[in-house]
N, C-alpha and C positions, 0 to 999 in steps of 0.2 A: 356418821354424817360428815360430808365435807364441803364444804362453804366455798365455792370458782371464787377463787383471788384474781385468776388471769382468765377472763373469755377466750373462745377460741378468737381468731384472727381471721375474718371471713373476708374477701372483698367485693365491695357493692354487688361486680359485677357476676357473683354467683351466688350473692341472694335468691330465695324462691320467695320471694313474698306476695302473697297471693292477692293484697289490697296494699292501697295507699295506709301510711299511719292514722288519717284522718280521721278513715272509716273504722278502724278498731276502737280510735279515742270515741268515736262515736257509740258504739257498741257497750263502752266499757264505761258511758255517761248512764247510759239505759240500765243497763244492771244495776250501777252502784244506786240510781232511782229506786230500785223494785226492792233492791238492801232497803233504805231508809227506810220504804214506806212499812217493811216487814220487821225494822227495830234490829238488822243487824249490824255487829262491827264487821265481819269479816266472813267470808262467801270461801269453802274450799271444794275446788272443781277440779273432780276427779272421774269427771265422764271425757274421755277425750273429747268426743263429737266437742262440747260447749268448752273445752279449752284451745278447739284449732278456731271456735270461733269469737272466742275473746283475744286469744295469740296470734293463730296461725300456723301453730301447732299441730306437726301430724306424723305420723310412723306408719309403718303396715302393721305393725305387732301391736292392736288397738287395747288388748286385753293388759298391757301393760303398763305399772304403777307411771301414773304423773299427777301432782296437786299443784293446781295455779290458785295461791292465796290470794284473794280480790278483797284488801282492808279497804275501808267504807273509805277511807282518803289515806293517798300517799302511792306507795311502789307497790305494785304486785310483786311477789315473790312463788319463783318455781324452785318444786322438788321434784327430781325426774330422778331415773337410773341411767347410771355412768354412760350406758352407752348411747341414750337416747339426747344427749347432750347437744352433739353437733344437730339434729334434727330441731332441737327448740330454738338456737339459735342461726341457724341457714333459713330457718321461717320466720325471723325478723322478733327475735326476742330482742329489748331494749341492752344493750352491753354495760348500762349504767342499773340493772333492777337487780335484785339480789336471786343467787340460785344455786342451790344447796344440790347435789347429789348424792346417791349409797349403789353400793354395786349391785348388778340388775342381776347375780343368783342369790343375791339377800334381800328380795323383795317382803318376806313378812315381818323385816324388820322397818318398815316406810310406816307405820303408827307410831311406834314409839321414836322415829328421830324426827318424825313431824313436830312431833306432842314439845319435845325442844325446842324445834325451832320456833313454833308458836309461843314458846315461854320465853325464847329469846329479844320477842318483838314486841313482849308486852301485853299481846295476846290472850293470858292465859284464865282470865277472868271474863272473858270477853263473852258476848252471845254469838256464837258460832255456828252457819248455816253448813249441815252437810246434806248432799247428793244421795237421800239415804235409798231413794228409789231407782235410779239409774247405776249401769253398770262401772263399777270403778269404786264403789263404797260398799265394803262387805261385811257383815255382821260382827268380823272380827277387828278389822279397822276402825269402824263405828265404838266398839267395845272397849279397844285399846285408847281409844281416846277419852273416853268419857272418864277410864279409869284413871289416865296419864294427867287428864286437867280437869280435877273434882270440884274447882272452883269457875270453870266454865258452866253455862246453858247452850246445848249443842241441840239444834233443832233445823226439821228437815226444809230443807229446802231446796228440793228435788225438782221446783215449777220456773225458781228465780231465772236464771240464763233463760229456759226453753221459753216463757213467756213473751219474751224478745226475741227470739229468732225465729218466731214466727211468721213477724213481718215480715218481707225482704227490702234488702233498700234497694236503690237504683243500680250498685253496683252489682250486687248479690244476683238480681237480675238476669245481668247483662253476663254473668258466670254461668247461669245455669241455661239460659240460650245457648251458650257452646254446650254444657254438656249433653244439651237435646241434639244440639247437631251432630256430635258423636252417636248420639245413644241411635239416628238417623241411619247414620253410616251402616252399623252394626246389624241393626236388623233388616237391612236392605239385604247385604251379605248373607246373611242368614238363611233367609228364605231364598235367596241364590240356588244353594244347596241343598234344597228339598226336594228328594225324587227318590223313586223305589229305590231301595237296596242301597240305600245312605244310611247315615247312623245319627243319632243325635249329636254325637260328637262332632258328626264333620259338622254341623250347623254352626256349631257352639264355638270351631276351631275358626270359621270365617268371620262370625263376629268379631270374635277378640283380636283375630288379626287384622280385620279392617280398621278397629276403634284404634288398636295399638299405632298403628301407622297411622291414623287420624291427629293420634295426641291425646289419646285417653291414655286415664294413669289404671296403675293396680283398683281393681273393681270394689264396691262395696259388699255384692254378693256375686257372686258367676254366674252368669244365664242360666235362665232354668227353663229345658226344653220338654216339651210334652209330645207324648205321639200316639196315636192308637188308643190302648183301651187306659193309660196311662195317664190320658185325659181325667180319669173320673178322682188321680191325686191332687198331692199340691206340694210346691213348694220339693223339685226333682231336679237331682242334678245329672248330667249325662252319663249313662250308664253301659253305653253302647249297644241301646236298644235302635234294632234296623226299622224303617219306615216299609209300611207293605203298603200295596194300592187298597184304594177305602180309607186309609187312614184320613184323621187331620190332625192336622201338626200343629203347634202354639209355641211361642218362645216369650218371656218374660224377662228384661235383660233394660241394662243402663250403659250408657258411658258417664265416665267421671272425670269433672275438670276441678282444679283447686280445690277439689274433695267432694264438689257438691255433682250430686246423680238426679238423674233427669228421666225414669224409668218409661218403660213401653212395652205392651202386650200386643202380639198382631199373628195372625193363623192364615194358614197354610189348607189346601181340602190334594191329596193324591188321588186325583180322578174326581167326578163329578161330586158335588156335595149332597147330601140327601138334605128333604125338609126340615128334618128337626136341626140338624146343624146351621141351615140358612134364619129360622126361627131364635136359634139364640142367639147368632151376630144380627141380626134383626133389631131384636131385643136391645144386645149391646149398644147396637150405634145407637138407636133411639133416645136409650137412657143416657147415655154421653151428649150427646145434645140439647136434651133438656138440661141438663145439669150446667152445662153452659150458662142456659139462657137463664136459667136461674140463679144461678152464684154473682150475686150483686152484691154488693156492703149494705151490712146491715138485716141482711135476708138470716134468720136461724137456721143452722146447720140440721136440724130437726126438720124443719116445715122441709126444707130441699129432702131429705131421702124419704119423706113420705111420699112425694109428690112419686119419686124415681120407683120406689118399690110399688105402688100403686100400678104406675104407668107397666114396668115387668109383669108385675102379677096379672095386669091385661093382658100381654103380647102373649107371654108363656103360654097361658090358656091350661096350666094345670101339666105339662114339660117340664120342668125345673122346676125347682123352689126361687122366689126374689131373695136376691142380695137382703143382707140388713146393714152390709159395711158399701157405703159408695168412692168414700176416699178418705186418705190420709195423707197428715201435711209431708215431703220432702224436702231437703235440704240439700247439709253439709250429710254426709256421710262414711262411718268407719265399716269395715269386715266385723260381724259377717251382717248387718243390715243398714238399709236404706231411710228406712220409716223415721221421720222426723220425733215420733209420740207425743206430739203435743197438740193437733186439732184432731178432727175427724168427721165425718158427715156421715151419722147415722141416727137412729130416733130418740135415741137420748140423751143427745149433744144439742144443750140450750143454747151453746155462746153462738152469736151472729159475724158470718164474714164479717171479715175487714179486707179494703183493697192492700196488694200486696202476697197475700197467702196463696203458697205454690202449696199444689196437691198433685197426688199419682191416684188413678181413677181406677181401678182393674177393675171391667165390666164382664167378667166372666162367668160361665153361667154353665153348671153340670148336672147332665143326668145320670148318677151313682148308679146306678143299677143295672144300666146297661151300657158303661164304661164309654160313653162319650162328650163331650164338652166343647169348648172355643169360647176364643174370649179377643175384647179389645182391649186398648186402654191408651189413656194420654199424662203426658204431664202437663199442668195448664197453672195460672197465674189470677187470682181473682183479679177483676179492674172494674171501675163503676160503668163498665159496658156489659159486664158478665164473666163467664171465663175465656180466657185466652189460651189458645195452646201454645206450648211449648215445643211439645214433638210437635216437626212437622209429617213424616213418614204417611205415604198413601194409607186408609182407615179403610181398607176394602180385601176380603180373601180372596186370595193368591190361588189359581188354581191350576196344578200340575196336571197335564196329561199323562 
């Protein structure tokens, strides 16, 4: 364990800080709130996503050790690996909070020089909230601590942070409006490049290069492009599978600005589209629309996807199966996913919008069995108008000669 005596030395002007101070002090009122209310001293956040959004904190290498101590009052303290150091503070760590490091290929030894430093601070009896369901707290971590500080109460609290970032504030917003407008760019490009005897790669090669030249950063996940009978997977990264006529094509893809992704589904037909394909973008746009008109504050995330899966199971006419999942919330996001995991809009989700929650919709809709599919989707914004989208990107298939 080594305790930064001396910060690095950054100047203003090549800070990345991706908000004002105001809006994390903000952020960091909210939490230290949902602490009290849950009876703890000290909150250890060790899912990146919820320490780039209490810090500002962020790396590519997301799978890698960082704990941002959040004590119910006083300084946060970070413990990161050596090399991740310049990245916590180029992201606007405070130069005056405390921040221990250990060398990043001695990562299983980050429990036990925690477990000190926690004793250093006073810590060590304390009720300690861990992250025990998000990635970043692992059975062994967990283990190590509970062994290291027997006179702690370590209890999970794996909802505290995501609770709050469920909201967005007005800045939060005004972040993820860029990263729709990338995510825009990208799959314009995309579908550029859809014609016989292209590959999904080349699709996949235009997006990234458009977003990249947009100002999109390193992605949360890579585009995931669909073609042919490919249609009836999920979740497909480019493979160098050729487009033949008949196909339809789909891409499923984000741009990402200050970390936060803004995702978008939109398909492609090479040559005319038959009925059942026009049926489930049918289907799609429909359900996307209601869902709009529905998503008010205050409305149960339940009452919305009965209405939606209702309205499917109409259109389909016995074609697909209805969705049971219609959306879930987005954000900030690390590699390799997007998915906020803290709302959702399906039929056993009781909690009621609130204005503010950004979701990604994938209104996709497959026939397995005989290997074809399409799909839409938006990123949108609840507001006490309904939803708002995000993506602006034409909602209509593309059709190649």
């Amino acid at each position: 364990m080594a305790f930064v005596k001396s910060p690095p030395k950054i100047p203003d002007y090549q800070l990345e800080v991706a908000f004002p101070e105001s809006e994390y002090a903000t952020r960091l009122e909210l939490v230290r709130e949902t602490m009290n209310e849950k009876g703890l001293d000290v909150l250890l956040v060790t899912y990146v996503n919820n320490a780039c959004y209490l810090t500002g904190y962020q790396t590519p290498l997301a799978n890698w050790y960082v704990c941002i101590a959040v004590p119910i009052e006083g300084d946060l303290v970070a413990h990161v690996l050596d090399l991740e150091l310049m990245n916590l503070y180029l992201h606007g760590w405070p130069r005056h909070a405390p921040v221990y490091s250990l060398e990043w290929w001695d990562e299983e030894q980050a429990a036990d020089e925690l477990s000190g430093i926690l004793k250093e601070h006073g810590w060590a009896d304390k009720r300690i909230g861990l992250e025990m369901q998000r990635d970043g707290c692992s059975a062994h971590f967990a283990r190590t601590l509970s062994e290291q500080l027997p006179q702690a109460t370590l209890i999970d609290a794996s909802e505290v942070v995501l609770s709050r970032r469920v909201i967005k504030s007005p800045a939060e917003l005004e972040t993820m409006r860029e990263a729709a407008r990338l995510t825009d760019i990208g799959i314009k490009a995309a579908l550029e490049e859809v014609c016989v005897g292209r590959s999904d790669g080349d699709a996949v090669a235009a997006a990234y290069c458009a977003m990249s030249r947009a100002g999109s950063e390193y992605l949360t996940i890579q585009p995931l492009p669909y073609t042919g009978e490919s249609q009836r997977l999920a979740h497909l990264g480019a493979k160098r599978r050729v487009m033949q006529k008949g196909d339809v094509f789909s891409m499923e893809m984000t741009g990402v600005f200050n970390r936060y992704s803004a995702p978008i589904f939109r398909s492609a037909s090479l040559g005319a589209p038959t009925s059942d394909v026009l049926r489930l973008l049918d289907t799609a746009n429909a359900t996307l629309e209601l869902q709009f008109e529905l998503a008010k504050p205050g409305v149960p995330a339940q009452v919305i996807a009965s209405e939606l899966k209702s309205l499917a199971k109409k259109m389909l006419n016995g074609l697909a199966q209805p969705r049971e999942l219609y959306a879930y919330s987005v954000g900030i996001g690390f590699p390799p996913d997007w998915v906020e995991h803290s709302m959702y809009i399906h039929e056993r989700m009781e909690r009621p919008l609130q204005a503010g929650m950004t979701f990604h919709s994938p209104h996709g809709f497959r026939v397995f069995d005989r290997g074809i599919g399409a799909s839409f989707s938006e990123t949108w914004v609840v507001t006490e108008n309904g939803g708002e989208r995000l993506t602006q990107a034409p909602r209509e298939l593309v059709i190649v000669d």
